[in-house]
Kinemage of the C-alpha trace (Angstrom):
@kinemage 1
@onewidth
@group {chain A} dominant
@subgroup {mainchain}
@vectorlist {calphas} color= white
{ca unk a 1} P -24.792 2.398 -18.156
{ca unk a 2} L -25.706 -1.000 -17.415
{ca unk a 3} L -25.372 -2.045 -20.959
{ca unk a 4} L -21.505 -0.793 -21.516
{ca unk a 5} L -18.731 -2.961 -20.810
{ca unk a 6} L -16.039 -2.906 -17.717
{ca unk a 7} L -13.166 -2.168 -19.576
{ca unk a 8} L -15.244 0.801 -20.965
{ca unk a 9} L -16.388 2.006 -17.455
{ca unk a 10} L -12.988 1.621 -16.069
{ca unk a 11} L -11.737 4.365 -18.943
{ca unk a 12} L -14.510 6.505 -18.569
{ca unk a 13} L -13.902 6.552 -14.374
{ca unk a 14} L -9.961 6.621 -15.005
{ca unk a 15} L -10.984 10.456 -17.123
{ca unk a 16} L -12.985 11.504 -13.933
{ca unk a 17} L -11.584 12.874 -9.741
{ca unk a 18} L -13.466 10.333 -8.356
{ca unk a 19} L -13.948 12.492 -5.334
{ca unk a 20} L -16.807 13.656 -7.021
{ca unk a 21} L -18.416 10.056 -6.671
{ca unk a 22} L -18.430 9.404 -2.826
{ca unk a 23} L -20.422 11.559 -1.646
{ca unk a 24} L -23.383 11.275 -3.912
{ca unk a 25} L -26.584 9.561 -3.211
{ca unk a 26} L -28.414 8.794 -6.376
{ca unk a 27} L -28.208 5.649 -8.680
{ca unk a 28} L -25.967 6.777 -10.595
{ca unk a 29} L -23.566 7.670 -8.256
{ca unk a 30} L -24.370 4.642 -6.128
{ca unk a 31} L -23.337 2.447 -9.262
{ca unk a 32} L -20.269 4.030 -10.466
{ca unk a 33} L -19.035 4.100 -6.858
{ca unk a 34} L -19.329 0.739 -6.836
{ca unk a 35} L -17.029 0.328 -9.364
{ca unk a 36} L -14.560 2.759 -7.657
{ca unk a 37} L -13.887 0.328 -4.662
{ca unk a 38} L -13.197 -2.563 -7.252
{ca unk a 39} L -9.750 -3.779 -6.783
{ca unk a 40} L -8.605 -4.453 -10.455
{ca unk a 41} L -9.849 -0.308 -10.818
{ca unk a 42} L -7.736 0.835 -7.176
{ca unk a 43} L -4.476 -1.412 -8.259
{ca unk a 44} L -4.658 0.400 -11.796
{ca unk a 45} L -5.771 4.135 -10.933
{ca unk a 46} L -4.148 4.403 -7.753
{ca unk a 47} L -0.479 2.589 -7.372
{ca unk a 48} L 0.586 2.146 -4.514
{ca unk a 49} L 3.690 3.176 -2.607
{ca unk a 50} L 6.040 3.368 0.207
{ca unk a 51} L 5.758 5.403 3.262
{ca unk a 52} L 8.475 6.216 4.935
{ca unk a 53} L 9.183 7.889 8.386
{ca unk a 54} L 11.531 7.042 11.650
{ca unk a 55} L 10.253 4.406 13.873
{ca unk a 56} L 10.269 6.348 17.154
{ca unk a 57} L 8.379 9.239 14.970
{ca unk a 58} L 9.452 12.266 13.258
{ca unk a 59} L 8.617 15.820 11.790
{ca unk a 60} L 9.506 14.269 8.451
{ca unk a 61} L 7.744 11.692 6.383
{ca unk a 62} L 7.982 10.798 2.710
{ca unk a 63} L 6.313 8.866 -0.109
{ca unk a 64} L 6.794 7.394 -3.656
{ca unk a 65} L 5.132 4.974 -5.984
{ca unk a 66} L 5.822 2.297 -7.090
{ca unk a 67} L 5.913 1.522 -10.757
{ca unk a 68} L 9.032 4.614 -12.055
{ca unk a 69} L 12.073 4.458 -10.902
{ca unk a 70} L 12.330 8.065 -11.529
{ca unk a 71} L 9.405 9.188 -9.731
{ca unk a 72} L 10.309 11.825 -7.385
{ca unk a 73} L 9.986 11.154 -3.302
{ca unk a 74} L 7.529 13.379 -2.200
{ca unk a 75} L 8.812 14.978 1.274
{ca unk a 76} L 6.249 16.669 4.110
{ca unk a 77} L 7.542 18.364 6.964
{ca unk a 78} L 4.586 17.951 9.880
{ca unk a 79} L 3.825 20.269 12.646
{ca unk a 80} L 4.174 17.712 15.535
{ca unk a 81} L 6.018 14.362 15.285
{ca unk a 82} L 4.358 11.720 14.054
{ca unk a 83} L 4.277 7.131 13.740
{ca unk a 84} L 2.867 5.601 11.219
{ca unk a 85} L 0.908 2.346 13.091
{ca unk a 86} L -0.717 0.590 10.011
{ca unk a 87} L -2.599 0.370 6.974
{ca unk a 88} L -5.284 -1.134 5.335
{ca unk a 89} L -7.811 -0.867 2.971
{ca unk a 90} L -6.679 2.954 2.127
{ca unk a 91} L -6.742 3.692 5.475
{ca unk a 92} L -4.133 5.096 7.993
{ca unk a 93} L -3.703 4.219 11.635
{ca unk a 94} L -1.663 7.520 12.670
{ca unk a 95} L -0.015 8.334 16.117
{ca unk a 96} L -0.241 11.834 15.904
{ca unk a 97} L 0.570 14.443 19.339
{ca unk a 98} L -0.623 12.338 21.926
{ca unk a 99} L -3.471 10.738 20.341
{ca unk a 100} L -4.479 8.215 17.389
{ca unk a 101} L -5.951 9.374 14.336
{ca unk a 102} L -7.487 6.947 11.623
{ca unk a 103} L -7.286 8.739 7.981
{ca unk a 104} L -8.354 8.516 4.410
{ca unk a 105} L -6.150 10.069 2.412
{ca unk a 106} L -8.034 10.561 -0.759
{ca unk a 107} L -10.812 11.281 1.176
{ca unk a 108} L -9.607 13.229 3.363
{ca unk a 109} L -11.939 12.070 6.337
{ca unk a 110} L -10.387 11.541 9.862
{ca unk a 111} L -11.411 10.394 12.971
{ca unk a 112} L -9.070 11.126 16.403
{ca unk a 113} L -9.294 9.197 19.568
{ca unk a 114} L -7.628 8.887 22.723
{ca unk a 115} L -5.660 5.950 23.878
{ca unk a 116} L -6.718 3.001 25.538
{ca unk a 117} L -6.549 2.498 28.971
{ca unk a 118} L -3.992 0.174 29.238
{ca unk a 119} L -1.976 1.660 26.252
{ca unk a 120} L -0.462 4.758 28.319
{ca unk a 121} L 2.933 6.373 26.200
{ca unk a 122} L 2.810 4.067 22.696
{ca unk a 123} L 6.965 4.139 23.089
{ca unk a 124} L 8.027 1.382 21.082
{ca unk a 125} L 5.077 -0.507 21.765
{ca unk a 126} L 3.344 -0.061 18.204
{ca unk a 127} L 3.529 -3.153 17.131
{ca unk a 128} L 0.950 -4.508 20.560
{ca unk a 129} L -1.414 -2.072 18.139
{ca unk a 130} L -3.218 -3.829 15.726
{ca unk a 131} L -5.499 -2.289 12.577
{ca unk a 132} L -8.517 -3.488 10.552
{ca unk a 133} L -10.984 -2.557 7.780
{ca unk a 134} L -14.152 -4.737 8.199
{ca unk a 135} L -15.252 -4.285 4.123
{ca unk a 136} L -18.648 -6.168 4.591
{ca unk a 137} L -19.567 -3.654 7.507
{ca unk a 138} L -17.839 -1.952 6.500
{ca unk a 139} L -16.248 -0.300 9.202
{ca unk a 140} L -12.628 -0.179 11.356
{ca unk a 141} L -11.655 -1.389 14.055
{ca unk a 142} L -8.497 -1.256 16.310
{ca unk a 143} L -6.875 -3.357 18.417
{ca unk a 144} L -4.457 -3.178 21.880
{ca unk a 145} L -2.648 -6.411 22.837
{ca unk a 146} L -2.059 -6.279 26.514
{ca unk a 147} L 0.681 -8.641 28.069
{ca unk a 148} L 0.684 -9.941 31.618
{ca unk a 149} L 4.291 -12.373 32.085
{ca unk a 150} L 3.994 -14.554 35.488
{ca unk a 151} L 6.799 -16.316 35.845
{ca unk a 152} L 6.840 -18.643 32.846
{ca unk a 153} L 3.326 -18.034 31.630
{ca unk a 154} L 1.960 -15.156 29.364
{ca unk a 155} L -1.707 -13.512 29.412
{ca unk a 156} L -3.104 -11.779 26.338
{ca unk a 157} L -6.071 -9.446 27.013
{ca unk a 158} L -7.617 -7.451 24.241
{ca unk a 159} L -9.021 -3.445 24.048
{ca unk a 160} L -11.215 -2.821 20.810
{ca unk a 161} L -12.038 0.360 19.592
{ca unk a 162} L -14.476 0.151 16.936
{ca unk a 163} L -15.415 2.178 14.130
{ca unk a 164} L -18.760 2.778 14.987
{ca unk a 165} L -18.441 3.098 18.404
{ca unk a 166} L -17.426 6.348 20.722
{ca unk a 167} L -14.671 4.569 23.026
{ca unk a 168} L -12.616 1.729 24.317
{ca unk a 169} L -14.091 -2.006 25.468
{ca unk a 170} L -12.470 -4.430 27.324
{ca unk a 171} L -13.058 -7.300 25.636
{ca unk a 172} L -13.909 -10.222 28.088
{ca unk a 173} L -11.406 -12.841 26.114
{ca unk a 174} L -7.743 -14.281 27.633
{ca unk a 175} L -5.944 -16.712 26.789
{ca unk a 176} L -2.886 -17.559 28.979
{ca unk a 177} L 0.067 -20.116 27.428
{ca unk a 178} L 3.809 -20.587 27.841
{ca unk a 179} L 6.093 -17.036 28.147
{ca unk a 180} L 7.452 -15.868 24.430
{ca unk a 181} L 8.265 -12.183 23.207
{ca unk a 182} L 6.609 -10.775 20.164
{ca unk a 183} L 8.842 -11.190 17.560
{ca unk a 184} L 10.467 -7.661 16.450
{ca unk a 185} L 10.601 -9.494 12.501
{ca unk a 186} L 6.566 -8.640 12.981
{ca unk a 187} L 6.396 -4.897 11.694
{ca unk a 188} L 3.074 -4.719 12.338
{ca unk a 189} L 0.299 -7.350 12.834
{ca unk a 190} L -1.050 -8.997 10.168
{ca unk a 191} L -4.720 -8.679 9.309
{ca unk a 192} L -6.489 -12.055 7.190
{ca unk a 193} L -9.539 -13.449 7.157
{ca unk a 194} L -11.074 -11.131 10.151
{ca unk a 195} L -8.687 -11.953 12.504
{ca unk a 196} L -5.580 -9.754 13.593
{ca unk a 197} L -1.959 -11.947 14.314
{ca unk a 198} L 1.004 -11.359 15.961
{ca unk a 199} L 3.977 -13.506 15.906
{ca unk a 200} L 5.826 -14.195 18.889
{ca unk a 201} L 9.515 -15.556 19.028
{ca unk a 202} L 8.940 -19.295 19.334
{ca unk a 203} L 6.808 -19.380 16.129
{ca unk a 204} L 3.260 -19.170 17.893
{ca unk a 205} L 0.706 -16.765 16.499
{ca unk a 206} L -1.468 -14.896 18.648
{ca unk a 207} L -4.807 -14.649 16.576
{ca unk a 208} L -7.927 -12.402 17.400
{ca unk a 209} L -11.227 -11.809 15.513
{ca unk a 210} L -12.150 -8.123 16.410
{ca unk a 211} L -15.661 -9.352 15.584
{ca unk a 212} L -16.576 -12.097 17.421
{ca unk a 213} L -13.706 -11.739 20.131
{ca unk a 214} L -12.645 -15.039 19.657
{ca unk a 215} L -8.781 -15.366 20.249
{ca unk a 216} L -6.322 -18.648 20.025
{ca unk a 217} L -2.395 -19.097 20.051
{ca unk a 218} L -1.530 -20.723 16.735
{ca unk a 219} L 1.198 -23.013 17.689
{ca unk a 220} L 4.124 -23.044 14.404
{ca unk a 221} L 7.569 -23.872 14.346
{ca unk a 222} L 9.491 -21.189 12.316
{ca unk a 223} L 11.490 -22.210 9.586
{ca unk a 224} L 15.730 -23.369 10.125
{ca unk a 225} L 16.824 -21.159 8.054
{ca unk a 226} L 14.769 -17.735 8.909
{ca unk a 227} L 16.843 -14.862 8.420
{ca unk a 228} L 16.604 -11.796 11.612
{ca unk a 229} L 15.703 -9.532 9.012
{ca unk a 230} L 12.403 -11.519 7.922
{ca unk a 231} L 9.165 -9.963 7.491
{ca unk a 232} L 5.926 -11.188 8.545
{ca unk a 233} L 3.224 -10.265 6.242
{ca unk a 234} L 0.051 -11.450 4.178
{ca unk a 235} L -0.077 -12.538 0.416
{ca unk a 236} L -2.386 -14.831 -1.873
{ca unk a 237} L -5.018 -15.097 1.476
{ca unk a 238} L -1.761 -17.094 3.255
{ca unk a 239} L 0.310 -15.462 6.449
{ca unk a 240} L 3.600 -15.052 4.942
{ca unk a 241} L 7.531 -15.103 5.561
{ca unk a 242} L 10.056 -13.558 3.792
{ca unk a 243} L 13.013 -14.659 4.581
{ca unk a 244} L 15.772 -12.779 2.363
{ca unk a 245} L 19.366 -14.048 1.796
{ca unk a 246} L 23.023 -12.434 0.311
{ca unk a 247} L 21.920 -14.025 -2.773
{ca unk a 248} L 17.792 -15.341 -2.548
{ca unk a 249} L 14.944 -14.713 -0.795
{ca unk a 250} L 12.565 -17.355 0.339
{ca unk a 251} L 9.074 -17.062 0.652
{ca unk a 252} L 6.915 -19.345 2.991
{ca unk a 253} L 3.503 -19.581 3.472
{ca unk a 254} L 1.232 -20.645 6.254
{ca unk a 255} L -0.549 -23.805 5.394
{ca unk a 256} L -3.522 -25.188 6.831
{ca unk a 257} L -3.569 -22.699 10.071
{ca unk a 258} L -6.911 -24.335 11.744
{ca unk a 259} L -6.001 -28.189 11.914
{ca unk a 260} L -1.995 -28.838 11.078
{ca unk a 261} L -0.591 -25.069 10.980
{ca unk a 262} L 3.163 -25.589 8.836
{ca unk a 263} L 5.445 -23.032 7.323
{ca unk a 264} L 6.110 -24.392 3.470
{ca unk a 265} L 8.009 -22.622 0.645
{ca unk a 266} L 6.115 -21.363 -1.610
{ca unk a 267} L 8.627 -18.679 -3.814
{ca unk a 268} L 12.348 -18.523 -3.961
{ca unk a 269} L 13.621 -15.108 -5.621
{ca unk a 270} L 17.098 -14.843 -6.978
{ca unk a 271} L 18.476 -11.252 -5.524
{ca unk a 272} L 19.730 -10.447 -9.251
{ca unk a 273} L 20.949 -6.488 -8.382
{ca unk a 274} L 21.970 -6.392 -5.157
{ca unk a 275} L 26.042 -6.482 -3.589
{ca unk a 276} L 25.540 -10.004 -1.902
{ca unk a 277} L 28.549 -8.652 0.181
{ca unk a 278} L 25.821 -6.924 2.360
{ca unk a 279} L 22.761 -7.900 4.358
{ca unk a 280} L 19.271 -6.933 3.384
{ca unk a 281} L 16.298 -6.313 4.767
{ca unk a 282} L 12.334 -6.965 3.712
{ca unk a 283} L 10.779 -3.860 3.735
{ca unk a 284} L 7.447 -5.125 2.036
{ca unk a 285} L 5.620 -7.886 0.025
{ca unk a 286} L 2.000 -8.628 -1.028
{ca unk a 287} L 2.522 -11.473 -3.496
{ca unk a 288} L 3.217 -9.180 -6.724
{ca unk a 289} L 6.105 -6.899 -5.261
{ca unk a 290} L 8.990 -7.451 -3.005
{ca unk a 291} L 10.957 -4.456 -1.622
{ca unk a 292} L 14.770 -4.972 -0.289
{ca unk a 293} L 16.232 -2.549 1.000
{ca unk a 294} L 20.364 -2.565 0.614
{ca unk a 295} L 22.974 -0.571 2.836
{ca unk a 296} L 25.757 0.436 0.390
{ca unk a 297} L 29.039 2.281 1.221
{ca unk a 298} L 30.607 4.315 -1.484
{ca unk a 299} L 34.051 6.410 -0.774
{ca unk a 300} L 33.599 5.965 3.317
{ca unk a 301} L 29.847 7.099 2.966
{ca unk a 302} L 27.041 4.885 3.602
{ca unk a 303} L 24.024 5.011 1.241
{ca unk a 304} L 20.538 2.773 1.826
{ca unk a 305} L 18.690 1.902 -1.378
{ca unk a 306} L 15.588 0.152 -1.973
{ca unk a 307} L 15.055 -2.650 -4.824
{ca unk a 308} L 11.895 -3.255 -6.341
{ca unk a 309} L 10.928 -6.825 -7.635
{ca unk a 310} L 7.967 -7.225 -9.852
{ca unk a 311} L 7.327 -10.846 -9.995
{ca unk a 312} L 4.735 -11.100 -12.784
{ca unk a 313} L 7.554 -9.300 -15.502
{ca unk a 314} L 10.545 -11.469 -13.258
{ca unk a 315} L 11.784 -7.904 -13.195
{ca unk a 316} L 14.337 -5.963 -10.653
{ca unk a 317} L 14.839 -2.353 -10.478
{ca unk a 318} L 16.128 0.178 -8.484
{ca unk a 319} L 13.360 2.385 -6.923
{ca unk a 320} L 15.671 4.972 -5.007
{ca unk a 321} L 17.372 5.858 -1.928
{ca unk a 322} L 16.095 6.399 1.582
{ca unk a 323} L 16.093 9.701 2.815
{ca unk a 324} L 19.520 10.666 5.102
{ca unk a 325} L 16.953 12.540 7.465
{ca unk a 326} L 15.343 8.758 7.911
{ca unk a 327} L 17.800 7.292 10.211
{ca unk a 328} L 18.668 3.361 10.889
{ca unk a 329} L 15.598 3.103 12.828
{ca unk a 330} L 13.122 3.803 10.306
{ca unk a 331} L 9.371 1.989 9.262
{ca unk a 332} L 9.027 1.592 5.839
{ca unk a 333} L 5.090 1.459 5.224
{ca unk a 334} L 3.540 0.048 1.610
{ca unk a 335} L 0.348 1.593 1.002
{ca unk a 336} L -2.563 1.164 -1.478
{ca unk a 337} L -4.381 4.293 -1.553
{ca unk a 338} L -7.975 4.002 -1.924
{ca unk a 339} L -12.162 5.223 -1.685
{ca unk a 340} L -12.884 3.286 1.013
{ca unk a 341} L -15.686 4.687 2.844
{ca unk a 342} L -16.031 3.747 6.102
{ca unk a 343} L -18.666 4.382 9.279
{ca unk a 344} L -17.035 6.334 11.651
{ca unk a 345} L -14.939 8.853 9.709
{ca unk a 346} L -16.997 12.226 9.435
{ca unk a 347} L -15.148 14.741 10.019
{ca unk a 348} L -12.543 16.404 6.802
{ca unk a 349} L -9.790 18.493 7.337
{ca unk a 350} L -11.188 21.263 5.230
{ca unk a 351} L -13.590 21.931 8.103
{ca unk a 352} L -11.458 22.302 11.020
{ca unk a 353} L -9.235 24.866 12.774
{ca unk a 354} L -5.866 24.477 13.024
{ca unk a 355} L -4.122 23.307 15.529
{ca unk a 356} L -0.431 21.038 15.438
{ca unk a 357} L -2.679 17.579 15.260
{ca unk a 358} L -4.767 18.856 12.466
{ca unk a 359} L -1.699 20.901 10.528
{ca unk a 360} L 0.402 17.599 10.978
{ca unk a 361} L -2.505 15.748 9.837
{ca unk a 362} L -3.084 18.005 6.938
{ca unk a 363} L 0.722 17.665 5.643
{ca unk a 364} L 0.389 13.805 5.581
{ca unk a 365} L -3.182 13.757 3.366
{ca unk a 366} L -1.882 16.726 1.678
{ca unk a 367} L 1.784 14.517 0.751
{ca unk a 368} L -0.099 11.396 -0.567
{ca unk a 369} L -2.905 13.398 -2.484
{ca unk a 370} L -0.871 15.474 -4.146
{ca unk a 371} L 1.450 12.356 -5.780
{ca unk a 372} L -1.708 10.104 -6.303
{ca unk a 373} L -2.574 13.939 -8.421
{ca unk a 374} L 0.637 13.861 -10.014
{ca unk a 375} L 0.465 11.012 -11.453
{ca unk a 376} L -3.109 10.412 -12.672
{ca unk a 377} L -2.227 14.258 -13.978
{ca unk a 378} L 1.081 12.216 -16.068
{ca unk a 379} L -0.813 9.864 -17.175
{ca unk a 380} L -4.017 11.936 -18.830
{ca unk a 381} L -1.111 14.273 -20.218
{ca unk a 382} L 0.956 11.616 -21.661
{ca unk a 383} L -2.519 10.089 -23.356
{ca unk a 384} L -3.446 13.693 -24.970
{ca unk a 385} L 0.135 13.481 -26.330
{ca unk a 386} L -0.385 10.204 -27.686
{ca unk a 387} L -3.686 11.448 -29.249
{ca unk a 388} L -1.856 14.288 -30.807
{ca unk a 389} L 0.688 12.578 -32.052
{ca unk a 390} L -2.056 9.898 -33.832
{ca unk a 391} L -3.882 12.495 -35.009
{ca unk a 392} L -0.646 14.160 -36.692
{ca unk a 393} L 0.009 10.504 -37.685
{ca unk a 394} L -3.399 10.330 -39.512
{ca unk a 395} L -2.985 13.567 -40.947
{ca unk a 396} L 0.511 13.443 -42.749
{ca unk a 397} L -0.687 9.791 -43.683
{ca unk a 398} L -4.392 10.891 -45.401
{ca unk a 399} L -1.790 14.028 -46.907
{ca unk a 400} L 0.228 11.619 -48.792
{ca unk a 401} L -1.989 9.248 -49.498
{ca unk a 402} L -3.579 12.225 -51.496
{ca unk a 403} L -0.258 13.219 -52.913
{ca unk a 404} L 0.168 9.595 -54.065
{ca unk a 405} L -3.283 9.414 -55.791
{ca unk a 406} L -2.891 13.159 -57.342
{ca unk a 407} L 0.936 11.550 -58.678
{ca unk a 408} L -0.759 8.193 -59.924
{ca unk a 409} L -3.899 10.431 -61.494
{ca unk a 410} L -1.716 12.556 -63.147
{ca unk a 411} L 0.495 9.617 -64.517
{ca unk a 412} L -3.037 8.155 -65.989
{ca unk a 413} L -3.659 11.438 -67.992
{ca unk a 414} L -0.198 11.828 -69.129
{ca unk a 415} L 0.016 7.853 -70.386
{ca unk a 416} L -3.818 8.689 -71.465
{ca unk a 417} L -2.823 11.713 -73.505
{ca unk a 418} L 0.534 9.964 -74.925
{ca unk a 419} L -1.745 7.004 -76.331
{ca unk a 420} L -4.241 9.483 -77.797
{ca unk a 421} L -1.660 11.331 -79.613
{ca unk a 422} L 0.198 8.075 -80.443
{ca unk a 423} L -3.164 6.336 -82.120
{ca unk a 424} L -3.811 9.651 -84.163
């Protein structure tokens, strides 16, 4: 298969469960898995989408793609309550019972693990948690931030759990600067370039490479005009704010974070479809999407949509409502659901007993699997109906074009026979 072209691979893998791929162990399947953790083949055979489930956890999660505005929500009621902690890489960092879970979806290989040492009850904590996916290792690896506030100083210590590992290390790295909170505009912190950051209130970034332990405090000033409903993210290999207004959202990016570290705008988006009467919040962004999500109130009753921007098309649409089971306090989650195969998750779900961890965990694979299904199962449907309808095409055309020559033969023999008779 050397020999045939990507675009040809791509459609041959795009008619095939790639499932069938990971776990094989000759050359063949060694290439064409390959090819399965390319990221132009995961953004096009597996969208991705929102997850969406209360902050403080819930029995109830749901999840849509992007890309239709009239694909369904898919809903999941779990056995235990549940927080979603992070993605990355098509991995999940779940709080599941009283443990943490790490999760391929597609998959569907796990890994649970107690908590830290210094982590006790998660509460509202989560966002001290940070998540990675080490792709050259490739492996995980997750982080605890640990604060310790004297007086008008601030110590960071760091637990790592990694991937490949059994349990939690103290890593033997602190750094100690000037008291600030973690920002609560940081949903989660960000992973780029190997390192793990978390914002804190006076702009400084608290950076740590999982890796290497090495750990600094960025020092930033945050923009003027920063909105409290700003999101700090990742896009184009940058940190990133989004910073969304009644009528544009700003987009800044983190220049030169090693020698002069300065927030610059990069994007501004004009909020074409939303009632600039109302605030909004950033729910996601990754350089090609941005997700608002609008409070509306219709006849005394209050209902929270979510707008989709798709900045290569410069196009806005509506991509539904929120859930009324998903209260005010809600994370809204955008995943990219992927092969990844990682050292360190061996177990499947398929092989265990049940219990309310494993049903629970079940019920979130089974949620996302079955709408990645659903619509690789729409899309090979809707291409047999194109087929069918090209083949009828062909057909009636070939039919009459052999009408038309029968009609134009006949009119030879007729004008043949009239000039025969005429020249006797």
């Amino acid at each position: 298969m050397d020999g045939l072209p990507e675009h040809l691979i791509h459609k041959i893998l795009f008619r095939i469960n790639p499932r069938s791929l990971v776990n094989g162990d000759d050359a063949l399947h060694r290439y064409l898995n390959s090819h399965i953790q390319d990221p132009y083949f995961i953004s096009n055979y597996f969208p991705p989408g929102l997850l969406q489930i209360s902050s403080h956890g819930s029995n109830l999660l749901s999840y849509q793609r992007y890309g239709d505005s009239r694909s369904r929500i898919g809903v999941k009621n779990t056995s235990t309550e549940c927080q979603i902690l992070g993605s990355c890489s098509g991995l999940l960092l779940l709080f599941i019972g009283d443990g943490l879970c790490v999760a391929n979806p597609l998959t569907k290989k796990f890994r649970f693990l107690n908590l830290s040492r210094l982590m006790d009850v998660l509460g509202e904590n989560t966002k001290h948690v940070g998540f990675a996916v080490n792709q050259t290792t490739p492996s995980f690896e997750i982080v605890h931030l640990f604060e310790a506030k004297k007086l008008n100083e601030t110590s960071y210590e760091f637990e790592i759990y990694a991937g490949g590992g059994d349990s939690w290390r103290d890593s033997k790295t602190k750094i100690t600067c000037q008291s600030s909170d973690l920002d609560n505009r940081m949903k989660n912190p960000v992973y780029l370039d190997g390192s793990l950051h978390w914002l804190r209130k006076d702009g400084g970034i608290v950076a740590f490479n999982p890796k290497t332990h090495e750990a600094r405090l960025v020092p930033t000033k945050l923009p003027d005009e920063l909105s409290l409903t700003a999101l700090f993210t990742a896009s184009d290999n940058k940190l990133t704010l989004v910073s969304p207004t009644k009528e544009i959202t700003n987009v800044y990016a983190l220049q030169d974070i090693k020698s002069d570290p300065k927030w610059v705008l990069v994007t501004r988006i004009q909020n074409m479809v939303l009632d600039v009467k109302r605030p909004v919040n950033v729910e996601a962004y990754d350089g090609r999407r941005l997700v608002l999500r609008e409070v509306r109130k219709k006849k005394g009753v209050y209902d929270t949509v979510l707008h989709v921007y798709d900045l290569s098309a410069d196009k806005w649409e509506v991509m539904g409502s929120i859930p009324g089971w998903c209260n005010s306090y809600r994370d809204i989650i955008q995943f990219q659901p992927s092969w990844s195969s990682v050292v360190g998750l061996d177990e499947t779900v398929a092989n265990c007993d049940d219990d309310k961890s494993i049903s629970s965990l079940r019920s979130i694979i089974g949620l996302i699997d079955e709408e990645v299904g659903r619509k690789r199962t729409a899309e090979v449907e809707e291409e047999e109906e194109n087929k069918q309808f090209s083949s009828k095409k062909i057909k009636l055309m070939e039919k009459e074009a052999t009408e038309e020559e029968e009609s134009r033969l006949q009119f030879f023999r007729i004008t043949r026979e009239g000039e025969h008779v005429y020249f006797d």
